[in-house]
PDB file of N, CA, C, O and CB in Angstrom:
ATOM      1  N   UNK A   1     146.813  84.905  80.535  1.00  0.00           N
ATOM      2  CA  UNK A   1     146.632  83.511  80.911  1.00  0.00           C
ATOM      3  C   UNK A   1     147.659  83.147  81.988  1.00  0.00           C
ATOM      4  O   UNK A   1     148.849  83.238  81.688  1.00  0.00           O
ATOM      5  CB  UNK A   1     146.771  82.577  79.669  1.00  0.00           C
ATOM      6  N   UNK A   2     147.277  82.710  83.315  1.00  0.00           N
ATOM      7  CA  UNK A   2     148.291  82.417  84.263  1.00  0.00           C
ATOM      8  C   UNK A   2     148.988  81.138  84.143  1.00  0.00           C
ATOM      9  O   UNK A   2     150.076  81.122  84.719  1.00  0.00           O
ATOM     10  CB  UNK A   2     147.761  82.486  85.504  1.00  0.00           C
ATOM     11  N   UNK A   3     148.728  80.316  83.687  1.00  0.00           N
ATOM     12  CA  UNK A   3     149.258  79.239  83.220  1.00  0.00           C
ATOM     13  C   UNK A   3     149.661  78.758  82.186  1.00  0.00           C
ATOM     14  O   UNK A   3     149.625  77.610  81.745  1.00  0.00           O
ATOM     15  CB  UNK A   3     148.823  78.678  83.410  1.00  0.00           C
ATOM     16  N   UNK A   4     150.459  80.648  81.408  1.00  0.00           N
ATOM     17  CA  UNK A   4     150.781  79.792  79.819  1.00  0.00           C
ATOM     18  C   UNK A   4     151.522  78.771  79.711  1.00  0.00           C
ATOM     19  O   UNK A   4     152.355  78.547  80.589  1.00  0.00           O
ATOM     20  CB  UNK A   4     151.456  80.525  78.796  1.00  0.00           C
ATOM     21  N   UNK A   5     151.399  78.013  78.726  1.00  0.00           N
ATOM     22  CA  UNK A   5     153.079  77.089  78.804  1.00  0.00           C
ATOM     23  C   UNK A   5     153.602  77.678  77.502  1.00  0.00           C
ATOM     24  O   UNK A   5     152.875  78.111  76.608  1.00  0.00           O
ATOM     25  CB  UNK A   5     153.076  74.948  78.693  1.00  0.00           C
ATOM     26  N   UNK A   6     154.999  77.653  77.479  1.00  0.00           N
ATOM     27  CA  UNK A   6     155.829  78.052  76.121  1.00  0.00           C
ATOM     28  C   UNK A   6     156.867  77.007  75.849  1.00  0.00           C
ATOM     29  O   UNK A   6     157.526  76.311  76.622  1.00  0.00           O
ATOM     30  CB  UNK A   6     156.630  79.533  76.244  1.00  0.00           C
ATOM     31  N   UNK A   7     156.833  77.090  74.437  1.00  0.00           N
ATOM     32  CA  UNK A   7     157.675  76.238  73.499  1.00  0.00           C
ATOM     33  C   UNK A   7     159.258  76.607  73.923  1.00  0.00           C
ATOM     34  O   UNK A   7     159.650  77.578  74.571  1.00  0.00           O
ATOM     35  CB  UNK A   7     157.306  76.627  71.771  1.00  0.00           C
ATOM     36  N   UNK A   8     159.834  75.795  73.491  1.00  0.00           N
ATOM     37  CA  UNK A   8     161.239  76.157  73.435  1.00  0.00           C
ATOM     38  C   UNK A   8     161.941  77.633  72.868  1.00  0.00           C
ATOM     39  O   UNK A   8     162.866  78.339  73.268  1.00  0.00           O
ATOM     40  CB  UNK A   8     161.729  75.123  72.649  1.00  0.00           C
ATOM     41  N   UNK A   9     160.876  77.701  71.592  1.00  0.00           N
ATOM     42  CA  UNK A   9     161.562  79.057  70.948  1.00  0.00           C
ATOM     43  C   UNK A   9     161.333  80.137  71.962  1.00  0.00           C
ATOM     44  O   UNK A   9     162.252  80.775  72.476  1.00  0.00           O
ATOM     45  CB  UNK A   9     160.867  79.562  69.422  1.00  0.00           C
ATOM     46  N   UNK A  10     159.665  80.362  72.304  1.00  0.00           N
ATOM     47  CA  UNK A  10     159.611  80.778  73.402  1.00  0.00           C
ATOM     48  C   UNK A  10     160.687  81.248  74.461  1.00  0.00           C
ATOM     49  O   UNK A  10     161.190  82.313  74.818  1.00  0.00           O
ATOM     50  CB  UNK A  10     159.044  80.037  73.729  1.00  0.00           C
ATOM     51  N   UNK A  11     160.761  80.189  74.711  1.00  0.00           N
ATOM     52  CA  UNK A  11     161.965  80.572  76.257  1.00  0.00           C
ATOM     53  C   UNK A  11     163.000  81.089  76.074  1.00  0.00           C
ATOM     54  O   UNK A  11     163.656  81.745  76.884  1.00  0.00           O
ATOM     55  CB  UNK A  11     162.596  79.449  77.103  1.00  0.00           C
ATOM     56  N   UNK A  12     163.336  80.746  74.571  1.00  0.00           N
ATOM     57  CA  UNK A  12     164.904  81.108  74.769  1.00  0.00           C
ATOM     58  C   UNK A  12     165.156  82.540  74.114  1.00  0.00           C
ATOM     59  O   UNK A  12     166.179  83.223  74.165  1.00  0.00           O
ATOM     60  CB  UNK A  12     165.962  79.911  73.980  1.00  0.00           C
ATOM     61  N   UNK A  13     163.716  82.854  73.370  1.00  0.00           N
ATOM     62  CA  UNK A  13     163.502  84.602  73.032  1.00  0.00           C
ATOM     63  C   UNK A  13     163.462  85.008  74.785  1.00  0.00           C
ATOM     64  O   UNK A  13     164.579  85.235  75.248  1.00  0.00           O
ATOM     65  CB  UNK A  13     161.538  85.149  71.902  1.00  0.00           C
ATOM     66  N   UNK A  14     162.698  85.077  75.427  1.00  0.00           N
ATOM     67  CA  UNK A  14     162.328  85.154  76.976  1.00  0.00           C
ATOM     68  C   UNK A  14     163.676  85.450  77.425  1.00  0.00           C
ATOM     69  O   UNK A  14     163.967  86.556  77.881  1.00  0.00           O
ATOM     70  CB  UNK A  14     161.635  83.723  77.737  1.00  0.00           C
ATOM     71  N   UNK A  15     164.589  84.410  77.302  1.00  0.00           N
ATOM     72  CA  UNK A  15     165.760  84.146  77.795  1.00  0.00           C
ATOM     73  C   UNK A  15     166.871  85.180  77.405  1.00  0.00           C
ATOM     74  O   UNK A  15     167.775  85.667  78.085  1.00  0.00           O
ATOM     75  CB  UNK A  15     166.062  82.851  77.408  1.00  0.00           C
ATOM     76  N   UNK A  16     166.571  85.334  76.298  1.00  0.00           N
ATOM     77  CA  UNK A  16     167.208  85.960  75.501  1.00  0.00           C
ATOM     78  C   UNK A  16     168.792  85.407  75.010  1.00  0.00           C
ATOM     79  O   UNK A  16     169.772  86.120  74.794  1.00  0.00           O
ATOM     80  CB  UNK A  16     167.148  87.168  76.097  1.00  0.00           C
ATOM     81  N   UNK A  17     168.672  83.483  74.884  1.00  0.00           N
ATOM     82  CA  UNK A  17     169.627  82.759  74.649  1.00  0.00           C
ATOM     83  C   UNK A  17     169.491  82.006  73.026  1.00  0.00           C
ATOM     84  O   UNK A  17     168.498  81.922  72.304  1.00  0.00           O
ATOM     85  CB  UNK A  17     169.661  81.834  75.869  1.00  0.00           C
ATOM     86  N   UNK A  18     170.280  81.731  72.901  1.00  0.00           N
ATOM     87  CA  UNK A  18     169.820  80.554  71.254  1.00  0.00           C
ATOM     88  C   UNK A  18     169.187  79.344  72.046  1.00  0.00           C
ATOM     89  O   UNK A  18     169.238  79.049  73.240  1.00  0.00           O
ATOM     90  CB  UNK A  18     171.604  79.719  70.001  1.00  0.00           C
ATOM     91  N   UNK A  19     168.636  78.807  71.076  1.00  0.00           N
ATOM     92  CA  UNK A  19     167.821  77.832  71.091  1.00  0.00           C
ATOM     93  C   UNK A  19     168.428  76.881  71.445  1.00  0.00           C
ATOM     94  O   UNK A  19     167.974  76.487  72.520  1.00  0.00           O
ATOM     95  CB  UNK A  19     167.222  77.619  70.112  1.00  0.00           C
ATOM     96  N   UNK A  20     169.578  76.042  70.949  1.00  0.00           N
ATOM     97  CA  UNK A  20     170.324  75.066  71.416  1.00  0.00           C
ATOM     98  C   UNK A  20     170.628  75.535  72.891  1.00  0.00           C
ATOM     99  O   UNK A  20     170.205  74.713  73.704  1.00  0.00           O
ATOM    100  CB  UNK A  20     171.550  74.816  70.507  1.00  0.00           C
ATOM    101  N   UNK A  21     171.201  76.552  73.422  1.00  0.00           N
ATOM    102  CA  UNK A  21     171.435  76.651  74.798  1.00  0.00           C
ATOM    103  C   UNK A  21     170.150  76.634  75.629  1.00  0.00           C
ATOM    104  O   UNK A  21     170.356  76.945  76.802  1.00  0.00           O
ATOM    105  CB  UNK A  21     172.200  77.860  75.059  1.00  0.00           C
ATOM    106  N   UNK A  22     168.785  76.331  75.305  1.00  0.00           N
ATOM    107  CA  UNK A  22     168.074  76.017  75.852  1.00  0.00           C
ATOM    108  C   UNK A  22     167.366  74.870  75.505  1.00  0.00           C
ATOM    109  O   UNK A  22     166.172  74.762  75.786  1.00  0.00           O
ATOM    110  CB  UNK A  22     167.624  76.827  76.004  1.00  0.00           C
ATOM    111  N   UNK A  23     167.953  74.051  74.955  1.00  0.00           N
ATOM    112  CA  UNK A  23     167.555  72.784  74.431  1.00  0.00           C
ATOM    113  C   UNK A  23     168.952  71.946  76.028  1.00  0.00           C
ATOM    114  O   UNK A  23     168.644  71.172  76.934  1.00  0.00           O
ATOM    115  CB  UNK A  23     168.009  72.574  72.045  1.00  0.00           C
ATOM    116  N   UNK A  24     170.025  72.419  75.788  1.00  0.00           N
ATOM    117  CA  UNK A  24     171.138  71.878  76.368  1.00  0.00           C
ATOM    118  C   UNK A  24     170.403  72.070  78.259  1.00  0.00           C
ATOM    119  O   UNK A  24     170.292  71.168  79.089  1.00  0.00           O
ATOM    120  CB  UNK A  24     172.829  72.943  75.782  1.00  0.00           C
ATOM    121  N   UNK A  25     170.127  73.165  78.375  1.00  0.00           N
ATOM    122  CA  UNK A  25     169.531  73.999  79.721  1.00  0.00           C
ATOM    123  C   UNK A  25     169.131  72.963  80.366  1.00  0.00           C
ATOM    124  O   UNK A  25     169.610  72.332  81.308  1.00  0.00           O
ATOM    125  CB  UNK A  25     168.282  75.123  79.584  1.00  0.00           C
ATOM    126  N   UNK A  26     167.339  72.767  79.182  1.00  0.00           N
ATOM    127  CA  UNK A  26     166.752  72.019  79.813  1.00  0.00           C
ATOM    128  C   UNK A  26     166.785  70.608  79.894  1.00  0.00           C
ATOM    129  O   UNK A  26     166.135  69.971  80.723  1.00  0.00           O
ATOM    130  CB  UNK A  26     165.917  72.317  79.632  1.00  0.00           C
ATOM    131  N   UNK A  27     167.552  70.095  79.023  1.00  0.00           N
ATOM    132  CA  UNK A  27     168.178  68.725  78.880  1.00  0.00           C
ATOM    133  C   UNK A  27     168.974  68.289  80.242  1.00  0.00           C
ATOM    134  O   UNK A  27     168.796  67.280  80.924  1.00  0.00           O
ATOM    135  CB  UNK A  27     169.226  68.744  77.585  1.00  0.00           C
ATOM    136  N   UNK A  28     169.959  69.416  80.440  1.00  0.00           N
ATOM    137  CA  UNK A  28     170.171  69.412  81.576  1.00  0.00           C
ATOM    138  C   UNK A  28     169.762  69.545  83.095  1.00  0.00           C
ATOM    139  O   UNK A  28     170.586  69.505  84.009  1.00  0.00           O
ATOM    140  CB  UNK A  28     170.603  69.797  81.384  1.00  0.00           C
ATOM    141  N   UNK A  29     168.346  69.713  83.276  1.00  0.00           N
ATOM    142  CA  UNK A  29     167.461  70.266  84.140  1.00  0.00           C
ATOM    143  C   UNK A  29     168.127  71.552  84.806  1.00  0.00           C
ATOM    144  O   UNK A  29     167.843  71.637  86.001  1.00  0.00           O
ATOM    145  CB  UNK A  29     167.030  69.207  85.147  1.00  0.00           C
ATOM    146  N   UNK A  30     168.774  72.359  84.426  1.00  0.00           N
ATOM    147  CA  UNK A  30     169.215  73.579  84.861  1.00  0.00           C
ATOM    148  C   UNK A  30     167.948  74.273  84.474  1.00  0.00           C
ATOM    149  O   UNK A  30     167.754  75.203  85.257  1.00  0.00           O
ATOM    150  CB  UNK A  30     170.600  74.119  84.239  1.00  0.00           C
ATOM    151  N   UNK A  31     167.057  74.182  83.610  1.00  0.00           N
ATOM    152  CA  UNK A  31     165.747  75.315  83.762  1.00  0.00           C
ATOM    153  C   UNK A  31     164.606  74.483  83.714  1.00  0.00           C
ATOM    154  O   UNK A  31     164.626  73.439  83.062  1.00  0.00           O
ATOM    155  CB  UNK A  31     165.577  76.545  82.487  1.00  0.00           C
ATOM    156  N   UNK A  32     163.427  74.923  84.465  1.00  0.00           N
ATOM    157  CA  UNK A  32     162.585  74.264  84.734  1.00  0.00           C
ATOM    158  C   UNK A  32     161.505  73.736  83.658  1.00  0.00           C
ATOM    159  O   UNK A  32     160.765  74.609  83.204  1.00  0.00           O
ATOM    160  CB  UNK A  32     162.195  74.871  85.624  1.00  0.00           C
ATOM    161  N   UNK A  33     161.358  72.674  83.284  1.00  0.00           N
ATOM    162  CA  UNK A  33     160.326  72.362  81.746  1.00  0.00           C
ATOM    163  C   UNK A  33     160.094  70.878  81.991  1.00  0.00           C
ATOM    164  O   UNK A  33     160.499  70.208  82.941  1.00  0.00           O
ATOM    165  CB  UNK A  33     161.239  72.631  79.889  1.00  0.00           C
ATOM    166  N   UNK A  34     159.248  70.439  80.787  1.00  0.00           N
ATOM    167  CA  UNK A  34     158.691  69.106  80.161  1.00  0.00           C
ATOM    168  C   UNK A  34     158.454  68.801  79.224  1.00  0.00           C
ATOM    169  O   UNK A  34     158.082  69.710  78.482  1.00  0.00           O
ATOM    170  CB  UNK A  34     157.886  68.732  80.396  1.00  0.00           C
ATOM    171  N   UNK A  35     158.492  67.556  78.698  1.00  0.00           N
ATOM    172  CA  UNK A  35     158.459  66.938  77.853  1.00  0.00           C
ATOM    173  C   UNK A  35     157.252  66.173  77.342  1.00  0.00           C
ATOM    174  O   UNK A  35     156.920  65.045  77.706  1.00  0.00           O
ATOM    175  CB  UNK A  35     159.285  66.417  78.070  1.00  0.00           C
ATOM    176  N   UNK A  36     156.627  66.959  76.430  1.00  0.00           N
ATOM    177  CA  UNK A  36     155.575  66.399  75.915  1.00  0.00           C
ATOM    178  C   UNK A  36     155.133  65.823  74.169  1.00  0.00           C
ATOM    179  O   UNK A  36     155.058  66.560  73.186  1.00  0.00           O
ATOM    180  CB  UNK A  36     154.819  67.330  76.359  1.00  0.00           C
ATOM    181  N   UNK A  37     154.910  64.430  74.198  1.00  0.00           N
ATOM    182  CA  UNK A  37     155.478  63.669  72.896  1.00  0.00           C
ATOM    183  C   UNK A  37     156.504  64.461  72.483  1.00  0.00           C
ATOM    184  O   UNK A  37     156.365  65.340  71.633  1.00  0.00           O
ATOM    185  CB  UNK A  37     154.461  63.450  71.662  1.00  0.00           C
ATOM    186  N   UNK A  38     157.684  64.163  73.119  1.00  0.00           N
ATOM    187  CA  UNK A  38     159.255  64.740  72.904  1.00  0.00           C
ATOM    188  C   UNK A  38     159.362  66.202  72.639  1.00  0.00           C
ATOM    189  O   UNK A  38     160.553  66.269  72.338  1.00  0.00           O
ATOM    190  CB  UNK A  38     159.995  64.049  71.624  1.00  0.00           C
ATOM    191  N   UNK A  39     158.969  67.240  72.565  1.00  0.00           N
ATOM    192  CA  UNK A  39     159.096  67.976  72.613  1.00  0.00           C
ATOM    193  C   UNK A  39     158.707  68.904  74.188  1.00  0.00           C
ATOM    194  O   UNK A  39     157.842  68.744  75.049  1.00  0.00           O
ATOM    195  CB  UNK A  39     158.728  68.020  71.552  1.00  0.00           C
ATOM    196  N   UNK A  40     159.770  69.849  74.019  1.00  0.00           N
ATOM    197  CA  UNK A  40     159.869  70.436  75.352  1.00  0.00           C
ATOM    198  C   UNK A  40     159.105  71.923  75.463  1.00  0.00           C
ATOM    199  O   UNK A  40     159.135  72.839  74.642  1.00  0.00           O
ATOM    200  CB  UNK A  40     161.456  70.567  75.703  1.00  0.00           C
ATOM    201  N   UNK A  41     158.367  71.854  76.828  1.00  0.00           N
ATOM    202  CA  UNK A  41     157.718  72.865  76.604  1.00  0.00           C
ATOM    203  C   UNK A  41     157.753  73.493  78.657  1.00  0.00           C
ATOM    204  O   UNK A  41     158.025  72.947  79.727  1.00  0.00           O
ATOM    205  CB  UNK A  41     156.040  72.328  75.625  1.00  0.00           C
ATOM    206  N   UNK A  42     157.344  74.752  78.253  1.00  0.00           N
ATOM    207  CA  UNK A  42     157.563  75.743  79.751  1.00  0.00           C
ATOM    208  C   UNK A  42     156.500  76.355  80.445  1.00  0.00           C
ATOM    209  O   UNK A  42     155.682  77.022  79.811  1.00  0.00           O
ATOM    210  CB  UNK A  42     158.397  76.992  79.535  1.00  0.00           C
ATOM    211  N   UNK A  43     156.379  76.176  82.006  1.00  0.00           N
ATOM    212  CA  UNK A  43     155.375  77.012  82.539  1.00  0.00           C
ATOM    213  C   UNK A  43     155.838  78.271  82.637  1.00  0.00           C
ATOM    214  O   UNK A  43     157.015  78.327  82.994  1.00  0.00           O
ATOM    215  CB  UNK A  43     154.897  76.606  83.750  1.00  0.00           C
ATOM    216  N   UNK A  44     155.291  79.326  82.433  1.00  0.00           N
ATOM    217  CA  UNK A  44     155.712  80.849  82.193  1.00  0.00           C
ATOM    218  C   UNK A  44     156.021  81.454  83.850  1.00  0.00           C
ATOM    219  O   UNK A  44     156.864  82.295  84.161  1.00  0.00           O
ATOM    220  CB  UNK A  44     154.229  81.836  81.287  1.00  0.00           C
ATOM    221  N   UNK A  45     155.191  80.835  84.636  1.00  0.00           N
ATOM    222  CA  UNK A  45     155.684  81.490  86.100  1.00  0.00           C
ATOM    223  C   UNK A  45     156.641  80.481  86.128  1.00  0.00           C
ATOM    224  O   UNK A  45     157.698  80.909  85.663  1.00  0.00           O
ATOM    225  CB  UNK A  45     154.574  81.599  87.572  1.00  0.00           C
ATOM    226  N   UNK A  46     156.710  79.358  86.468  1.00  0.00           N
ATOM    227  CA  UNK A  46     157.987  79.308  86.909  1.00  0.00           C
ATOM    228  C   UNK A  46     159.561  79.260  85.980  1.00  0.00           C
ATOM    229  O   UNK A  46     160.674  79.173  86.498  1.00  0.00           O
ATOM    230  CB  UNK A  46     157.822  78.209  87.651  1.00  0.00           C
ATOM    231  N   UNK A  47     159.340  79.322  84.890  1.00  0.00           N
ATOM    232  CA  UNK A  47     160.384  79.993  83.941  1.00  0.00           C
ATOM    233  C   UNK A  47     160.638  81.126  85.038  1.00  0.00           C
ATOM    234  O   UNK A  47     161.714  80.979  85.619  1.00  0.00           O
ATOM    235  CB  UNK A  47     159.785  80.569  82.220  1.00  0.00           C
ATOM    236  N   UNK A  48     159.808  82.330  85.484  1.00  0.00           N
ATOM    237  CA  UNK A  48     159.444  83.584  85.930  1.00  0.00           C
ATOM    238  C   UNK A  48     160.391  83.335  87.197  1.00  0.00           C
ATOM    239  O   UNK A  48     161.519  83.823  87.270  1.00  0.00           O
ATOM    240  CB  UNK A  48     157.734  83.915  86.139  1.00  0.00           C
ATOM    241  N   UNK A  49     159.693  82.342  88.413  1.00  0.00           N
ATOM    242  CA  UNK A  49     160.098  82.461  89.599  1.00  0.00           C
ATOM    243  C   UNK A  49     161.992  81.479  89.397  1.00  0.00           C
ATOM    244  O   UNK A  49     162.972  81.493  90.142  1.00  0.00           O
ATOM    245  CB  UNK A  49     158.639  81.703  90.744  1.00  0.00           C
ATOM    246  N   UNK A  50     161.769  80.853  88.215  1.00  0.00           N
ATOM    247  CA  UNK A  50     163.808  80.072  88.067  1.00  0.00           C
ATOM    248  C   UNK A  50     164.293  81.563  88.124  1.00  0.00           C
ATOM    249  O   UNK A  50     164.995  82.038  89.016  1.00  0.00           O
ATOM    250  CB  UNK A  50     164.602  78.932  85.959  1.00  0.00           C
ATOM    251  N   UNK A  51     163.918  82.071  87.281  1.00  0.00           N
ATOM    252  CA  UNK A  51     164.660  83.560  86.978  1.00  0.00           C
ATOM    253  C   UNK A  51     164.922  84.538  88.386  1.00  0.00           C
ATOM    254  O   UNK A  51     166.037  84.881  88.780  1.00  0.00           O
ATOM    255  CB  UNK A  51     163.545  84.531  85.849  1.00  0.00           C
ATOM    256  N   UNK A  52     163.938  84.807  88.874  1.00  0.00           N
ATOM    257  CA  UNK A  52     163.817  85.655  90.080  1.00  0.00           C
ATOM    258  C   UNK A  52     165.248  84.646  91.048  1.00  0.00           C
ATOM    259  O   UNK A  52     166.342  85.161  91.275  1.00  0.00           O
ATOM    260  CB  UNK A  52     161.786  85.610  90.879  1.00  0.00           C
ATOM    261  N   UNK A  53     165.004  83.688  91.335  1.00  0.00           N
ATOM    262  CA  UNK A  53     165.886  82.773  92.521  1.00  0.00           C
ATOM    263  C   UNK A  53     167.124  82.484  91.820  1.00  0.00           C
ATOM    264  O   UNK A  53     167.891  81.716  92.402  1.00  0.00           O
ATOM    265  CB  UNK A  53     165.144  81.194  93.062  1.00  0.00           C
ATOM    266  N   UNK A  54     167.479  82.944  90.681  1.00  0.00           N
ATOM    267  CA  UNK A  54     168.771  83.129  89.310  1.00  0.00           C
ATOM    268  C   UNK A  54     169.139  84.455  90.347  1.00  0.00           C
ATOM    269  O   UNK A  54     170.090  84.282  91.109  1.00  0.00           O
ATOM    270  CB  UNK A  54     168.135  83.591  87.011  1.00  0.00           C
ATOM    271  N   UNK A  55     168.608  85.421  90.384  1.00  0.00           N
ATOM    272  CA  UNK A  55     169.052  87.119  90.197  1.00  0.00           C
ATOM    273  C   UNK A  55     169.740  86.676  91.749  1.00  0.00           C
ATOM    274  O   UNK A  55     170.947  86.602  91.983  1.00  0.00           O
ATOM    275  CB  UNK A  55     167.445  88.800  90.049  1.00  0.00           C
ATOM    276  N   UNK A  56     168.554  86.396  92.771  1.00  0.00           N
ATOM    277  CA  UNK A  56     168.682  86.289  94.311  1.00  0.00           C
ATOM    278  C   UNK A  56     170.266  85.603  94.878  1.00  0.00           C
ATOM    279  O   UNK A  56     171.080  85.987  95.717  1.00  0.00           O
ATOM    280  CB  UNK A  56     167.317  85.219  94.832  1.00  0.00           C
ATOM    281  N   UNK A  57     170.201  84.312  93.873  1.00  0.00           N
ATOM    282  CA  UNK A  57     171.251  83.889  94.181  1.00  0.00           C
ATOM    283  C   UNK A  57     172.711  84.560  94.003  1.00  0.00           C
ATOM    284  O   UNK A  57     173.707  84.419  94.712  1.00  0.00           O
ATOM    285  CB  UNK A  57     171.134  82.915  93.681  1.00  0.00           C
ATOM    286  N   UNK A  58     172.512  85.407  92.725  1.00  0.00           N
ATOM    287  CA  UNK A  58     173.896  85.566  92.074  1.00  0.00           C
ATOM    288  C   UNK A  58     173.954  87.123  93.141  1.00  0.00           C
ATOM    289  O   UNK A  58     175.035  87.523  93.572  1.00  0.00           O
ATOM    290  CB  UNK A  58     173.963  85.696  89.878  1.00  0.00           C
ATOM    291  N   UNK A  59     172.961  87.674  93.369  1.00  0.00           N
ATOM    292  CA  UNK A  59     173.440  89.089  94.575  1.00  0.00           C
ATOM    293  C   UNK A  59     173.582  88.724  95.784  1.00  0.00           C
ATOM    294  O   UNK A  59     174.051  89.570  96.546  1.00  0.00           O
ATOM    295  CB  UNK A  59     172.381  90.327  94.825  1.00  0.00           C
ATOM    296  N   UNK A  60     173.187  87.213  96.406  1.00  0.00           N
ATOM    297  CA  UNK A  60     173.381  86.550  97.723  1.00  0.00           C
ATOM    298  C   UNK A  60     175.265  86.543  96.939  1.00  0.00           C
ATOM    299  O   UNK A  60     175.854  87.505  97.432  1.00  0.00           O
ATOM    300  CB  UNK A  60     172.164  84.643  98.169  1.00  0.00           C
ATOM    301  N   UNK A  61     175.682  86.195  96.499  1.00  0.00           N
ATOM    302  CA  UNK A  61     177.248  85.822  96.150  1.00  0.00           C
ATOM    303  C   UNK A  61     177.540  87.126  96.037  1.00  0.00           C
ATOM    304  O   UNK A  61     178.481  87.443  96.765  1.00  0.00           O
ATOM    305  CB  UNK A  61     177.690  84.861  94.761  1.00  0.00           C
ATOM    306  N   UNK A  62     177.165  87.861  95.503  1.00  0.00           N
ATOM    307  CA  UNK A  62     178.181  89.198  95.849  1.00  0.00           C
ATOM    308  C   UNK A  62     178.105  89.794  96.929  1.00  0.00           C
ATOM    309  O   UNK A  62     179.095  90.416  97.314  1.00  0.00           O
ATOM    310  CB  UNK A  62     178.079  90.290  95.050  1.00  0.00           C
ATOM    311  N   UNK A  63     176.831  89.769  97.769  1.00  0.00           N
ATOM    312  CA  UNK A  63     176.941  90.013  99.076  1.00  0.00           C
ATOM    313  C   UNK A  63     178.056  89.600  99.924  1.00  0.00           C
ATOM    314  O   UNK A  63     178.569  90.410 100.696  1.00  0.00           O
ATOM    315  CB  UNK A  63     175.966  89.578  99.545  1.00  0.00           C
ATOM    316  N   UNK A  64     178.583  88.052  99.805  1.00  0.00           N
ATOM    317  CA  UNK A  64     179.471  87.145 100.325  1.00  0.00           C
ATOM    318  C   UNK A  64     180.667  88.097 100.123  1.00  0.00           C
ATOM    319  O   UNK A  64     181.317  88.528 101.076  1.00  0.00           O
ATOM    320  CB  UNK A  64     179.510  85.649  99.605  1.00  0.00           C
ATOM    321  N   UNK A  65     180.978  88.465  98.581  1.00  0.00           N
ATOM    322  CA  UNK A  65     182.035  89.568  98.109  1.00  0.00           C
ATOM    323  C   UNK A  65     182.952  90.361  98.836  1.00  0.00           C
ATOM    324  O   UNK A  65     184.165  90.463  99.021  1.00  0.00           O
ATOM    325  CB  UNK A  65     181.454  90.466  97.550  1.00  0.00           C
ATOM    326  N   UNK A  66     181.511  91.060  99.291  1.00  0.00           N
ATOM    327  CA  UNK A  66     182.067  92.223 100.083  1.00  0.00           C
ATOM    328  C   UNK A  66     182.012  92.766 101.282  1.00  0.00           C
ATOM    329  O   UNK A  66     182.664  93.780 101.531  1.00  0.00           O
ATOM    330  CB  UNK A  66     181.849  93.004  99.672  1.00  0.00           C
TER     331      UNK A  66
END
């Protein structure tokens, strides 16, 4: 399905974080989600593409490094 959406537990197995740190994440808009009748939920690509532009950024900074 190209447009799954996932639950919180979801993401943060995905994530491979606890649940509160992705309750805090997305509370914080540091990862991409919504809120539907209060509960928060995720598009799977762009969970996918936050992640990819996560990796890009942090090897653009070590590039800077060295």
């Amino acid at each position: 399905m190209a447009n799954e959406i996932l639950t919180i537990r979801e993401v943060a197995e995905l994530l491979k974080i606890n649940e509160k740190t992705a309750y805090k994440l997305a509370a914080d808009g540091k990862i991409p989600g919504f809120k539907v009748g209060g509960s928060w939920r995720f598009d799977r690509q762009e969970i996918a593409s936050w992640i990819k532009r996560k990796v890009e950024e942090q090897q653009k900074g070590k590039d800077v490094d060295h």
